[in-house]
N, C-alpha and C positions, 0 to 999 in steps of 0.2 A: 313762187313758180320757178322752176330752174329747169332750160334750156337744156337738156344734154347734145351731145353730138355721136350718130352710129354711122354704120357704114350707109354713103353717098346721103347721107340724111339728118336733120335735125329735128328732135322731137321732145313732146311736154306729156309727163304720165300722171296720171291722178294719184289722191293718194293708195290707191289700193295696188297702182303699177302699171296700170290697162292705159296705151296709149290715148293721148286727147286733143292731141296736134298732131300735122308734120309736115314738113317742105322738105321733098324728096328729087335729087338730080344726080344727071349720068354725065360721067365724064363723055366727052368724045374728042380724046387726043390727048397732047401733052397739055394744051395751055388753052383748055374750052370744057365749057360745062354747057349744059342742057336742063333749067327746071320744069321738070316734068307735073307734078304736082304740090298743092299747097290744101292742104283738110285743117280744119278748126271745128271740133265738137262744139255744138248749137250750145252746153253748158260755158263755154266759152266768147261766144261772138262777143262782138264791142268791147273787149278789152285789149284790142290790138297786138294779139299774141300774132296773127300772121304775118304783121309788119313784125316784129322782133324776128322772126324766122326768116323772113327776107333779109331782113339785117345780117343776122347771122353768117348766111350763105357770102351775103359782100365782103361781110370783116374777112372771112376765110377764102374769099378768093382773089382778096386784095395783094393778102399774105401769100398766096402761093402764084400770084402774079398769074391770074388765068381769068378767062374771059369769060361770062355770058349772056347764054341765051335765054330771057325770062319766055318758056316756050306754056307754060302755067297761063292762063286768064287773068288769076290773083297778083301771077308774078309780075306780070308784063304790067298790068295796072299802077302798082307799086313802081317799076322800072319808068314810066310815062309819066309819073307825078312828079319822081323823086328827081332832081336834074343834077343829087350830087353821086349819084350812079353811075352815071355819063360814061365815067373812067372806068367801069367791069364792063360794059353793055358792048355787048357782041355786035 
């Protein structure tokens, strides 16, 4: 399974190409993000592809030294568990 990265989004495509993931967020400013939504195809659950896409969004906003806001159900859930997020969490 390979992760790519698109514009404000991170996404998992099957093998035919048809998206089957994705954690999707909006900048708002120079140094703040917004996760707006997180989808996992039901061919998916319990393999913790949403946790890797959260992941994702940290490792890249660690790098670009920006803040956020897990504004997502799934995100914030992940954000409330995880305590070594601490440091992106808006």
């Amino acid at each position: 399974m390979e992760i790519r990265e698109g514009h404000n989004k991170f996404y998992v495509n099957d093998a035919a190409g048809s998206p089957v993931a994705e954690i999707v967020y909006v900048p708002t400013g120079d140094n703040l993000i917004v996760i707006e939504h997180t989808g996992v195809d039901a061919s998916l659950k319990g393999q913790g592809v949403g946790k890797l896409l959260v992941a994702k969004v940290v490792e890249k906003m660690r790098r670009e030294r920006r803040k956020i806001i897990p504004l997502c159900p799934f995100a914030k859930h992940e954000f409330d568990k995880t305590r070594d997020y601490d440091d992106v969490r808006a």
